[in-house]
mmCIF file of the N, C-alpha and C atoms, coordinates in Angstrom:
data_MODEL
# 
_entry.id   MODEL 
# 
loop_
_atom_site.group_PDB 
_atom_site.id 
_atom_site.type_symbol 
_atom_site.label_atom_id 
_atom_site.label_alt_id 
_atom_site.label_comp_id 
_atom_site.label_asym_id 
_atom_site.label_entity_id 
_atom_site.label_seq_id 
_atom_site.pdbx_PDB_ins_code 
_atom_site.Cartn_x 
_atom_site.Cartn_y 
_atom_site.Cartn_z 
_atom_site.occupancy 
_atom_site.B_iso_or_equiv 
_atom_site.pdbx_formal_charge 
_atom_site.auth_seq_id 
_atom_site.auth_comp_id 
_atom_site.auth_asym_id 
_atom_site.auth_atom_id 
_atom_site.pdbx_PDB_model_num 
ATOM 1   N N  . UNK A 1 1  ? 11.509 108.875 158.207 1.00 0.00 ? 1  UNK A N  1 
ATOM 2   C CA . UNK A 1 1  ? 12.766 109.587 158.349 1.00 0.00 ? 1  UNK A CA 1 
ATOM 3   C C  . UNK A 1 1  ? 13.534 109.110 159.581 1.00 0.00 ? 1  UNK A C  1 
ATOM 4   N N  . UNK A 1 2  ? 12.773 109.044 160.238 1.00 0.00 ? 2  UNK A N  1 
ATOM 5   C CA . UNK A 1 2  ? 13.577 108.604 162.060 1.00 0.00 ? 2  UNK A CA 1 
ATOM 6   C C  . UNK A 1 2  ? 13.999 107.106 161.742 1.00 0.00 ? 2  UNK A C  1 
ATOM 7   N N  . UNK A 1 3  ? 13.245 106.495 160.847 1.00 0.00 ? 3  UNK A N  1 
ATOM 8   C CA . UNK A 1 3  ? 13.788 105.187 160.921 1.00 0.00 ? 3  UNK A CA 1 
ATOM 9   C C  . UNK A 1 3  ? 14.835 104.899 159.851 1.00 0.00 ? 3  UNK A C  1 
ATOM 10  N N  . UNK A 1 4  ? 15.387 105.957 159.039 1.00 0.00 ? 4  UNK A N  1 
ATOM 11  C CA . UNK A 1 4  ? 16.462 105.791 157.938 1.00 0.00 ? 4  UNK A CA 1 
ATOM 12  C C  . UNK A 1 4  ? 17.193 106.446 159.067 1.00 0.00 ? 4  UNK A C  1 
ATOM 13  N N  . UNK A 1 5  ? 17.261 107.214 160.076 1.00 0.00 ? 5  UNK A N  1 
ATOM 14  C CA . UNK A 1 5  ? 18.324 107.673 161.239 1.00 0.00 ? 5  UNK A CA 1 
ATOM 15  C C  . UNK A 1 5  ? 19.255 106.746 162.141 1.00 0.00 ? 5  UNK A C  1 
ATOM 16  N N  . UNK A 1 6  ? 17.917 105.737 162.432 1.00 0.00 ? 6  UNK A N  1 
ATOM 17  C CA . UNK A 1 6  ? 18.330 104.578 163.342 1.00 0.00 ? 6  UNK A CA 1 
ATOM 18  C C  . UNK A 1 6  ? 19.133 103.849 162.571 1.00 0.00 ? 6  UNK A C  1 
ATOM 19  N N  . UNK A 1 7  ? 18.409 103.078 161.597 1.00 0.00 ? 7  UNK A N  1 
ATOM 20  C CA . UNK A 1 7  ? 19.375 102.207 160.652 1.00 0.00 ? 7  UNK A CA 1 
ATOM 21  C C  . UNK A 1 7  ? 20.825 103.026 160.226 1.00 0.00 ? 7  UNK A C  1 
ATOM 22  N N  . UNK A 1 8  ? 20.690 104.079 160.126 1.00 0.00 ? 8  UNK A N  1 
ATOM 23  C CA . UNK A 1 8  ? 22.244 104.962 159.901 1.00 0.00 ? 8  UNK A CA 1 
ATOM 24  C C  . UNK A 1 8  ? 23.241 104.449 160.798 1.00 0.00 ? 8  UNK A C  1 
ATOM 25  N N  . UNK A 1 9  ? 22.468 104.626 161.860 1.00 0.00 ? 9  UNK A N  1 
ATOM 26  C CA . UNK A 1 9  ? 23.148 104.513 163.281 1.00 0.00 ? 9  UNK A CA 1 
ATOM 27  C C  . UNK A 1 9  ? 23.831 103.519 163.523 1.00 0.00 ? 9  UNK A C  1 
ATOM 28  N N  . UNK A 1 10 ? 22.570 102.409 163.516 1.00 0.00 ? 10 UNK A N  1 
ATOM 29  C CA . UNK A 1 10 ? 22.947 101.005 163.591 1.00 0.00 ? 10 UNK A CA 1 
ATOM 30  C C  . UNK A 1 10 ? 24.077 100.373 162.533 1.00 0.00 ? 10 UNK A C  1 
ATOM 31  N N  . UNK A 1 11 ? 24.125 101.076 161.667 1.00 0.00 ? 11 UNK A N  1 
ATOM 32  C CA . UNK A 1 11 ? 25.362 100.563 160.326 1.00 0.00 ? 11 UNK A CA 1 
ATOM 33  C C  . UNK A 1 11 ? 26.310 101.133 160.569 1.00 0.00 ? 11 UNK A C  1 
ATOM 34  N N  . UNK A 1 12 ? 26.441 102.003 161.727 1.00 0.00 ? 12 UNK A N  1 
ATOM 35  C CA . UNK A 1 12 ? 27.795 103.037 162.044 1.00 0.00 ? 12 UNK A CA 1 
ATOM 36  C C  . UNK A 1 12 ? 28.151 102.143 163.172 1.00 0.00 ? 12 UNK A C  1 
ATOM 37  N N  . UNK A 1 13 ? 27.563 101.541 164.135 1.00 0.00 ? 13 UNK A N  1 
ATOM 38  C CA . UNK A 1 13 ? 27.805 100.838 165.339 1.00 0.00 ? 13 UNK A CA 1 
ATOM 39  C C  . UNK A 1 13 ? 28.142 99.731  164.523 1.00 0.00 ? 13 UNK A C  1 
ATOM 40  N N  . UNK A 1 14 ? 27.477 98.576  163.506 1.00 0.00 ? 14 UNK A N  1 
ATOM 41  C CA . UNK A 1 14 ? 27.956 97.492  163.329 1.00 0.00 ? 14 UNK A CA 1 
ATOM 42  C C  . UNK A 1 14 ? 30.016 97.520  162.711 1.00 0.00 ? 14 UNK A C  1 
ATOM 43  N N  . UNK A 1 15 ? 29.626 98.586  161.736 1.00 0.00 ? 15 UNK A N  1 
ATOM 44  C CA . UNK A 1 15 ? 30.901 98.716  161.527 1.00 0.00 ? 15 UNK A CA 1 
ATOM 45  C C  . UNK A 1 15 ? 32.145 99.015  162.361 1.00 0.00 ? 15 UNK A C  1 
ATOM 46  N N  . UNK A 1 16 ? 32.100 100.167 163.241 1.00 0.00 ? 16 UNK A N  1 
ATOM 47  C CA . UNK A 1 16 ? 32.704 100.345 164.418 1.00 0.00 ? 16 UNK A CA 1 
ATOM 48  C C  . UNK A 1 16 ? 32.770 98.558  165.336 1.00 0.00 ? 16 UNK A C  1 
ATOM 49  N N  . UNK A 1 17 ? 31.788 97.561  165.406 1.00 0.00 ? 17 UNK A N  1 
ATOM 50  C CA . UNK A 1 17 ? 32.354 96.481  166.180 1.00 0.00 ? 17 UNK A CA 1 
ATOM 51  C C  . UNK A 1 17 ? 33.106 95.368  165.267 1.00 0.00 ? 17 UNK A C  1 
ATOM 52  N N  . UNK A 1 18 ? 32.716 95.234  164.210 1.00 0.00 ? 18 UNK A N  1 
ATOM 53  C CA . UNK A 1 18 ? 33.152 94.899  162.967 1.00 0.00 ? 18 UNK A CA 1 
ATOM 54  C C  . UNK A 1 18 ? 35.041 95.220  163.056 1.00 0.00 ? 18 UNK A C  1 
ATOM 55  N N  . UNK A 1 19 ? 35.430 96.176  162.768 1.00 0.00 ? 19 UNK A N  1 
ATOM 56  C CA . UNK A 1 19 ? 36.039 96.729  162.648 1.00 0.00 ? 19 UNK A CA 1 
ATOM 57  C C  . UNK A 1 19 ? 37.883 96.468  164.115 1.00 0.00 ? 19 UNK A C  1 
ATOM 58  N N  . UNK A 1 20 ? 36.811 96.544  164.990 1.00 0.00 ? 20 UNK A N  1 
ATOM 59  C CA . UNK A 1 20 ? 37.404 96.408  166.482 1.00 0.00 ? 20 UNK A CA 1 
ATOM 60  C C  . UNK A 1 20 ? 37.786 95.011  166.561 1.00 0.00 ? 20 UNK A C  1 
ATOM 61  N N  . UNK A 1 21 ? 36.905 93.850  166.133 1.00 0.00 ? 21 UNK A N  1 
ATOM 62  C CA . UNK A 1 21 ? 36.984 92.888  166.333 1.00 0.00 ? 21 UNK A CA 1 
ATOM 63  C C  . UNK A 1 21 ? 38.345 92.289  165.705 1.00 0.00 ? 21 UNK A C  1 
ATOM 64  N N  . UNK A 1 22 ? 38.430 93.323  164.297 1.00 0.00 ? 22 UNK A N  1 
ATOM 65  C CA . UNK A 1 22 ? 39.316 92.647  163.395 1.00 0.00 ? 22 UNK A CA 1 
ATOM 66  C C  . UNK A 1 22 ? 40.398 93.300  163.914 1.00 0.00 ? 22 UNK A C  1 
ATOM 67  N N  . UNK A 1 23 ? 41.105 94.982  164.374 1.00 0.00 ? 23 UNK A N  1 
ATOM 68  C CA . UNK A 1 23 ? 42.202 94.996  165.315 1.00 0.00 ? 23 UNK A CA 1 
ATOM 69  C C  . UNK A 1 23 ? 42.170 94.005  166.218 1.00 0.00 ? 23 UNK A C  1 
ATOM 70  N N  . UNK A 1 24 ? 41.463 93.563  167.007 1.00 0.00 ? 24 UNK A N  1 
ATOM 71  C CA . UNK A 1 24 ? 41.974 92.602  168.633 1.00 0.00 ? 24 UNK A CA 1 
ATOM 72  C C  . UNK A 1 24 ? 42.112 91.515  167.304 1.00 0.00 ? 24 UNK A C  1 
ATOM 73  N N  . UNK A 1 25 ? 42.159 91.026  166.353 1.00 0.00 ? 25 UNK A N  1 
ATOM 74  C CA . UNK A 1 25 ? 42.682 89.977  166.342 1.00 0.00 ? 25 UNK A CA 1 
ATOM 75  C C  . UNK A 1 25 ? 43.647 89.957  165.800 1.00 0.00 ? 25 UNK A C  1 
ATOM 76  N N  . UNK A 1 26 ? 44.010 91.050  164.756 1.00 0.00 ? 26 UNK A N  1 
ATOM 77  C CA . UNK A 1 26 ? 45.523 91.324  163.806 1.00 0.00 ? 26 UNK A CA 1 
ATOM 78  C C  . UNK A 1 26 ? 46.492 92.098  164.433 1.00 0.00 ? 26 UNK A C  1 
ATOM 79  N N  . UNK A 1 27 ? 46.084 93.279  165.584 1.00 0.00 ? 27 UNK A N  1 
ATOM 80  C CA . UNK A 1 27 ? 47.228 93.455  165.914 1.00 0.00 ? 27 UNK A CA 1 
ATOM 81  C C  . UNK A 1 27 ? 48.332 93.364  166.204 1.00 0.00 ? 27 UNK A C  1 
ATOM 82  N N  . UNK A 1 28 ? 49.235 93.235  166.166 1.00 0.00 ? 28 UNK A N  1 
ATOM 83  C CA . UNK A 1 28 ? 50.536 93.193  167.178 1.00 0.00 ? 28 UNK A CA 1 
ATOM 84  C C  . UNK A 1 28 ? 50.407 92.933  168.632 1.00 0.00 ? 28 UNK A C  1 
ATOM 85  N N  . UNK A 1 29 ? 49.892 93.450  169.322 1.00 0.00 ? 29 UNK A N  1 
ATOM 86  C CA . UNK A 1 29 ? 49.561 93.528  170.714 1.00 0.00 ? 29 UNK A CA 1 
ATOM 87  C C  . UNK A 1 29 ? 50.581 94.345  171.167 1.00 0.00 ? 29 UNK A C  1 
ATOM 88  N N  . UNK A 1 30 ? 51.428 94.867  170.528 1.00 0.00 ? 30 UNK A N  1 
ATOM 89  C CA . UNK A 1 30 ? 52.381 96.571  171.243 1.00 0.00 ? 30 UNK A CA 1 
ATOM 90  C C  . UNK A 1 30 ? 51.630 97.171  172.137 1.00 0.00 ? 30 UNK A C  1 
ATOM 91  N N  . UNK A 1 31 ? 50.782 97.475  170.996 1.00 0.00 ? 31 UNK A N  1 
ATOM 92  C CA . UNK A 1 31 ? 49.424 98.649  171.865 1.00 0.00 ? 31 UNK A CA 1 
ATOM 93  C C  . UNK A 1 31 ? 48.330 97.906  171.991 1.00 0.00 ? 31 UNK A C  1 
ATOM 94  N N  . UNK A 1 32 ? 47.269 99.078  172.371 1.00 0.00 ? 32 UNK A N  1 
ATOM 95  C CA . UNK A 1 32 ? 45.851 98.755  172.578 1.00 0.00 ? 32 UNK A CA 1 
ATOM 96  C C  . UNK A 1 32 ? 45.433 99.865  171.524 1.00 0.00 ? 32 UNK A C  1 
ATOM 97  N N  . UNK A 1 33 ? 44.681 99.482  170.598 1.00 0.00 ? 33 UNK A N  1 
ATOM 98  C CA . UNK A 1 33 ? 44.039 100.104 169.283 1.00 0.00 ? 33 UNK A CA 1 
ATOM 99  C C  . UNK A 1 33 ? 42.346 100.087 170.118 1.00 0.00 ? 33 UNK A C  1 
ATOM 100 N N  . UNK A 1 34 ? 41.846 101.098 169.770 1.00 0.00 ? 34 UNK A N  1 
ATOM 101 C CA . UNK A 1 34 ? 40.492 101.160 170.233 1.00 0.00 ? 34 UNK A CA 1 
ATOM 102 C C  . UNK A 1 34 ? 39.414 102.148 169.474 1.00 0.00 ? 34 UNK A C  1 
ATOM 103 N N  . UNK A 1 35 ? 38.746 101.497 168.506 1.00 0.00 ? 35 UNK A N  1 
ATOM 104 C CA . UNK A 1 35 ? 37.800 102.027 167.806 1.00 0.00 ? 35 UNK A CA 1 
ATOM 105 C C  . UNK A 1 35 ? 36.736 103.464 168.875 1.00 0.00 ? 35 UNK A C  1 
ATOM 106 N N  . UNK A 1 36 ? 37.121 104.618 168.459 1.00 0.00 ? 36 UNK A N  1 
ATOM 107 C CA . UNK A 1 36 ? 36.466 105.285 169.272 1.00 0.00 ? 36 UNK A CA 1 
ATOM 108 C C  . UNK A 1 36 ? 34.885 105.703 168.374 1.00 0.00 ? 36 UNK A C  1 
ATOM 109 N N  . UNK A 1 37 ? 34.862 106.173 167.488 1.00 0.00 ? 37 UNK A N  1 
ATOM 110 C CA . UNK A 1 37 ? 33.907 106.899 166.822 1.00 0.00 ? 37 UNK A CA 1 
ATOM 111 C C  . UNK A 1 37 ? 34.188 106.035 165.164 1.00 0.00 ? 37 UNK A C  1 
ATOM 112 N N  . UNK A 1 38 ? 32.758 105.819 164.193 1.00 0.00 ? 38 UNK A N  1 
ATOM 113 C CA . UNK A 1 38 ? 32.131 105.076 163.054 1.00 0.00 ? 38 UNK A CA 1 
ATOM 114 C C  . UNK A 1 38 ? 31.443 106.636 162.616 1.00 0.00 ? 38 UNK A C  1 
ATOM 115 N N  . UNK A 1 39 ? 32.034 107.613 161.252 1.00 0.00 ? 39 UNK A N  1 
ATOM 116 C CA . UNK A 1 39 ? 30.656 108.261 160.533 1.00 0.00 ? 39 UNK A CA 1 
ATOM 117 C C  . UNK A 1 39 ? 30.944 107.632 158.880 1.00 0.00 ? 39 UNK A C  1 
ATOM 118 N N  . UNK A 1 40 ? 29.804 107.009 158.848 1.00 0.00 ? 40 UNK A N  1 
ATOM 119 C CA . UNK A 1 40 ? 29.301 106.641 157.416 1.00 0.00 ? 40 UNK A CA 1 
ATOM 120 C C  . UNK A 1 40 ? 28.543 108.391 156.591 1.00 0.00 ? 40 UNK A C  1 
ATOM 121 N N  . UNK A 1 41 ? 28.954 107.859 155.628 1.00 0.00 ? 41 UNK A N  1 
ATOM 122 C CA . UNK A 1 41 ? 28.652 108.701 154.723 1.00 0.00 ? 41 UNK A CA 1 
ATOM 123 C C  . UNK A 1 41 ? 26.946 108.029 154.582 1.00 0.00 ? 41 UNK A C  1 
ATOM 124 N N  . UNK A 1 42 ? 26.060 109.199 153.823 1.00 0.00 ? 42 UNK A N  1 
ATOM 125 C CA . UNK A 1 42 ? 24.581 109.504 153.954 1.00 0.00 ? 42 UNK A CA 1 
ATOM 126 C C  . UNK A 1 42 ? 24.292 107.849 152.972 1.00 0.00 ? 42 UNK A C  1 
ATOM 127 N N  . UNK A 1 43 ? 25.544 107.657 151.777 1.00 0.00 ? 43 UNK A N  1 
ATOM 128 C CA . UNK A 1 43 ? 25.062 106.188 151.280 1.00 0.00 ? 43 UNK A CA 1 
ATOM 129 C C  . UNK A 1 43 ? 25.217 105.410 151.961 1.00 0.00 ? 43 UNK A C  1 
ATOM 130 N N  . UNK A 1 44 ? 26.071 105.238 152.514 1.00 0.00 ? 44 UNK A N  1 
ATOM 131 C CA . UNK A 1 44 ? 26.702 104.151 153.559 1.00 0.00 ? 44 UNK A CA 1 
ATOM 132 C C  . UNK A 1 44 ? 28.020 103.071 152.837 1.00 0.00 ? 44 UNK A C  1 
ATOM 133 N N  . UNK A 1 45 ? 28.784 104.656 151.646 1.00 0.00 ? 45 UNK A N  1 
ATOM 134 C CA . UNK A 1 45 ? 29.673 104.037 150.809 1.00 0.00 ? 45 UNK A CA 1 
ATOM 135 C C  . UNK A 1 45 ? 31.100 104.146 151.555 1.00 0.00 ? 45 UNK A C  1 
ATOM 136 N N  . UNK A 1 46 ? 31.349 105.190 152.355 1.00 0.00 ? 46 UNK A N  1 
ATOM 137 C CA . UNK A 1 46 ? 32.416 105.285 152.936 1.00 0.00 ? 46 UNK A CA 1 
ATOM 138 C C  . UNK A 1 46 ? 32.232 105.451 154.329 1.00 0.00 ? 46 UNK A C  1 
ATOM 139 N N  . UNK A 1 47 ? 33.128 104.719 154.878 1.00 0.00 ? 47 UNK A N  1 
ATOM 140 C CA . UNK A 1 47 ? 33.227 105.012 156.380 1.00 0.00 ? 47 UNK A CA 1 
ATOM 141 C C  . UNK A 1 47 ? 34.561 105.458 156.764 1.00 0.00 ? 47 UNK A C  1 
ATOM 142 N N  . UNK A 1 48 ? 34.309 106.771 157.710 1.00 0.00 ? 48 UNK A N  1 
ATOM 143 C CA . UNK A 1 48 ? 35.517 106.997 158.712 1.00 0.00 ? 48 UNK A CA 1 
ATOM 144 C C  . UNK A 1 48 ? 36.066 106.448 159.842 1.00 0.00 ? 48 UNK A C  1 
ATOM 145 N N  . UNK A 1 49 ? 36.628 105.841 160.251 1.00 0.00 ? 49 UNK A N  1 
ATOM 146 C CA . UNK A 1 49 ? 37.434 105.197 161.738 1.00 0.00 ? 49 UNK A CA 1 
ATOM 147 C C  . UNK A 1 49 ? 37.762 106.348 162.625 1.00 0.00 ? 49 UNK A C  1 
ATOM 148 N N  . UNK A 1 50 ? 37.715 106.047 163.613 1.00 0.00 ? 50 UNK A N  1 
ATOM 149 C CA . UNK A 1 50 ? 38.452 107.052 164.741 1.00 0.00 ? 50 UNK A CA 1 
ATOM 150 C C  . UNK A 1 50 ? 39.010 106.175 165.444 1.00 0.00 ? 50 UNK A C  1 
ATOM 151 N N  . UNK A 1 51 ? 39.902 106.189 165.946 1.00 0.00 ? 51 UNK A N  1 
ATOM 152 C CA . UNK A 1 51 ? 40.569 105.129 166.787 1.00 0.00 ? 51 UNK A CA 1 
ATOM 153 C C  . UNK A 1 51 ? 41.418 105.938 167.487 1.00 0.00 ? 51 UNK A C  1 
ATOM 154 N N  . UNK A 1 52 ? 41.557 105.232 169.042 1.00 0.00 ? 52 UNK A N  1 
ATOM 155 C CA . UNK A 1 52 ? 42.795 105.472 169.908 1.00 0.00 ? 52 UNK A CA 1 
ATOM 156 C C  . UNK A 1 52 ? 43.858 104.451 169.871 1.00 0.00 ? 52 UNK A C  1 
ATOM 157 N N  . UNK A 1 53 ? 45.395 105.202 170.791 1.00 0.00 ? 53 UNK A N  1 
ATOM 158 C CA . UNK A 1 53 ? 45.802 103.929 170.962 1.00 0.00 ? 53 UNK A CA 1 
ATOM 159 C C  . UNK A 1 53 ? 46.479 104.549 172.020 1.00 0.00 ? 53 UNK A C  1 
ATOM 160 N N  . UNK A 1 54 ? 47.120 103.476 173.078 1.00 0.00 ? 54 UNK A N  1 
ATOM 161 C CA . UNK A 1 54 ? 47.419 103.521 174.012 1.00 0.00 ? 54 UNK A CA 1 
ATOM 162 C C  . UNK A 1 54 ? 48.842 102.197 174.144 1.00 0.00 ? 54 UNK A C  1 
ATOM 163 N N  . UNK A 1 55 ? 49.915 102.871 174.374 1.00 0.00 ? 55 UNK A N  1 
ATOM 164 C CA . UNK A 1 55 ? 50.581 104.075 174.519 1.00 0.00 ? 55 UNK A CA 1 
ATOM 165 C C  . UNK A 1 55 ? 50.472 104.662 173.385 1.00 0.00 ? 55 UNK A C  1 
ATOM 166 N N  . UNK A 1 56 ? 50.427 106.283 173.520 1.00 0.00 ? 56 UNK A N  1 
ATOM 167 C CA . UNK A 1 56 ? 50.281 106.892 172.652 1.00 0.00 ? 56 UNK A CA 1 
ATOM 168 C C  . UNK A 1 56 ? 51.590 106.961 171.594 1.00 0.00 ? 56 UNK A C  1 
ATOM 169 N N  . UNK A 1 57 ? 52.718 106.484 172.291 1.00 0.00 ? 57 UNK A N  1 
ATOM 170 C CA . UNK A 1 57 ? 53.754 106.580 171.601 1.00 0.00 ? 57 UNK A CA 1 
ATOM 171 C C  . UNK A 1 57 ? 53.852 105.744 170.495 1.00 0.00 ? 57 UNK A C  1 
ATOM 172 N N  . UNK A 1 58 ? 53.226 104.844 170.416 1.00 0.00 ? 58 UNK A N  1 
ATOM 173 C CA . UNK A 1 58 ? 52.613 104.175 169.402 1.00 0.00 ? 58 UNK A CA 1 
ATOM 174 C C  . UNK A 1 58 ? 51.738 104.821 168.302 1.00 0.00 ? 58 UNK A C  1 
ATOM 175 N N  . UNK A 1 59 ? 51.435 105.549 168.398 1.00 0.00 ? 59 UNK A N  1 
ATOM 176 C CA . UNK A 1 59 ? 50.265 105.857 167.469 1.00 0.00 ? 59 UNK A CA 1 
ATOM 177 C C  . UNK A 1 59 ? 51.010 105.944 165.936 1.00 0.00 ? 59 UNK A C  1 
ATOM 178 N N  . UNK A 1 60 ? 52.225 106.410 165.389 1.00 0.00 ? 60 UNK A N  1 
ATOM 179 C CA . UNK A 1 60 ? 52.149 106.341 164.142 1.00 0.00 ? 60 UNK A CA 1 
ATOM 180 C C  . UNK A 1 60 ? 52.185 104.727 163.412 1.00 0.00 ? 60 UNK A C  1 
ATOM 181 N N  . UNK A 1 61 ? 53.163 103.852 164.572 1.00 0.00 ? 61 UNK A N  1 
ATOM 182 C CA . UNK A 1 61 ? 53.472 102.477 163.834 1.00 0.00 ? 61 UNK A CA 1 
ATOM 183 C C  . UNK A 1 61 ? 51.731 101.711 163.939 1.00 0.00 ? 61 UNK A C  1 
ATOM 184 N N  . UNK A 1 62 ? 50.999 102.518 164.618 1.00 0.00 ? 62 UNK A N  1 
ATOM 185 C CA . UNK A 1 62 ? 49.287 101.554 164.484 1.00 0.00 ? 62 UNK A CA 1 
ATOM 186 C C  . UNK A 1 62 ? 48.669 102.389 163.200 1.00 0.00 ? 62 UNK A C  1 
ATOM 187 N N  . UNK A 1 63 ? 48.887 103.814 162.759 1.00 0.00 ? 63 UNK A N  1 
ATOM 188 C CA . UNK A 1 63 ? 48.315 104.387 161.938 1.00 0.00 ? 63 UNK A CA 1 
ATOM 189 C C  . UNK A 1 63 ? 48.711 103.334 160.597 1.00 0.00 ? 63 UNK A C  1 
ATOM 190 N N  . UNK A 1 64 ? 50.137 103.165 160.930 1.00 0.00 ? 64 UNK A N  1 
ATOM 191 C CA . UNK A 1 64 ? 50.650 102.464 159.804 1.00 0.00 ? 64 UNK A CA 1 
ATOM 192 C C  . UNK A 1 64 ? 50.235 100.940 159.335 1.00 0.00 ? 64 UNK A C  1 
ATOM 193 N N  . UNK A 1 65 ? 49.880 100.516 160.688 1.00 0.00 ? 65 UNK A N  1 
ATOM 194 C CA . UNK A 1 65 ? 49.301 99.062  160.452 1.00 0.00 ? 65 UNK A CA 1 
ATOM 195 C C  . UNK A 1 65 ? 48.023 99.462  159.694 1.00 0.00 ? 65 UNK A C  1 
ATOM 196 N N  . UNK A 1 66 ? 47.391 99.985  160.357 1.00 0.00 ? 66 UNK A N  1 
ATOM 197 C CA . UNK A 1 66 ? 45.785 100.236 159.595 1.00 0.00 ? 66 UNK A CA 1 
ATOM 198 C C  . UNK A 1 66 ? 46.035 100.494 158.451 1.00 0.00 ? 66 UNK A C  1 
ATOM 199 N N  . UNK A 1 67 ? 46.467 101.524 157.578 1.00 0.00 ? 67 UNK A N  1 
ATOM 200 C CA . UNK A 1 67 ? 46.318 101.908 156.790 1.00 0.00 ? 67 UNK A CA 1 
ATOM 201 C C  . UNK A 1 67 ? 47.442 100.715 155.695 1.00 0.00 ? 67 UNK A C  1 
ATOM 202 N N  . UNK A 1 68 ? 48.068 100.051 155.957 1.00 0.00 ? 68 UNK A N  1 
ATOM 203 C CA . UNK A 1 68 ? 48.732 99.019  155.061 1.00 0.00 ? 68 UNK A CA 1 
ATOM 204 C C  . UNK A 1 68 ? 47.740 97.566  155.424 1.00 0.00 ? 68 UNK A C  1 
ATOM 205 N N  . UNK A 1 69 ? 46.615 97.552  155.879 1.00 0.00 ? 69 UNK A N  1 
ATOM 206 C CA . UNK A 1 69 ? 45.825 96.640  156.229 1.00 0.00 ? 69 UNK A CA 1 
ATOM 207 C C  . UNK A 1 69 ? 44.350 97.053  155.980 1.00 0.00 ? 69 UNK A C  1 
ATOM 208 N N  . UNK A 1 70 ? 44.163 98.421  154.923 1.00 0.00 ? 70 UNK A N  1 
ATOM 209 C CA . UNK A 1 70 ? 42.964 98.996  155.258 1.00 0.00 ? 70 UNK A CA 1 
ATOM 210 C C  . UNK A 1 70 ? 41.990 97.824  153.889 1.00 0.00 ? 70 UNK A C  1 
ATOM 211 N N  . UNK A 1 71 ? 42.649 96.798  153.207 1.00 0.00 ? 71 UNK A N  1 
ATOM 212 C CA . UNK A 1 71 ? 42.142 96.293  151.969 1.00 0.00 ? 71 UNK A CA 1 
ATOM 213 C C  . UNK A 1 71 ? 41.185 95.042  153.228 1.00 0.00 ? 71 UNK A C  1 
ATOM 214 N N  . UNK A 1 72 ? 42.205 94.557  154.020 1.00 0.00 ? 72 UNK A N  1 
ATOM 215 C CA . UNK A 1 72 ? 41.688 93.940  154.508 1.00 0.00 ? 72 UNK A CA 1 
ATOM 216 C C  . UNK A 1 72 ? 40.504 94.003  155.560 1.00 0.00 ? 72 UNK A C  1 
ATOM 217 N N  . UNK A 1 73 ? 40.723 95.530  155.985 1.00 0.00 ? 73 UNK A N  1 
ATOM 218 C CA . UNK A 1 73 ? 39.650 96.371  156.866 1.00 0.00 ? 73 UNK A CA 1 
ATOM 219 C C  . UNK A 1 73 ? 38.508 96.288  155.947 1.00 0.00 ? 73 UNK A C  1 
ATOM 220 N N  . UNK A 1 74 ? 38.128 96.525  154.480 1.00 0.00 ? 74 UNK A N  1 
ATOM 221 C CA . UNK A 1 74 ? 36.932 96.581  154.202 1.00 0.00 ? 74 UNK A CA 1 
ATOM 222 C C  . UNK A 1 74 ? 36.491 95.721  153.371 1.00 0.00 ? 74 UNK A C  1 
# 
C-alpha cells in the first residue's frame, strides 16, 4: 500500500515538472507561470494543475494560454 502511495506521488511530481518545463518554454514571457500543486486522480487518468502567475494581473490572458494549449499540455 505505502508503495502504490509513493509511486502516486512520484507521478504527481513528474507531471507537475513535466508540465513546468513545457510553460518556461511556450510561454510568452509577459508573466511568470509557476506550477504550484499536481493531484492525479487514484488511476492516474486525470490530472489537476495549480499554477501561479505573477503579475497577477495577468492571470486570465495565462489561464487562457493554458487552456487553448491544454491538447498540447497532455
Amino acid at each position: 500500500m505505502t508503495r502504490d502511495i509513493r509511486k502516486h506521488g512520484r507521478m504527481e511530481s513528474l507531471v507537475g515538472r513535466l508540465v513546468a518545463e513545457f510553460l518556461s518554454r511556450e510561454a510568452l514571457g509577459k508573466s511568470l507561470l509557476t506550477v504550484t500543486r499536481v493531484t492525479l486522480s487514484d488511476d492516474n487518468k486525470y490530472a489537476t494543475i495549480f499554477f501561479s502567475v505573477f503579475p497577477e494581473s495577468f492571470e486570465g490572458e495565462a489561464l487562457v494560454f493554458i487552456k487553448r494549449r491544454a491538447n498540447d499540455i497532455r
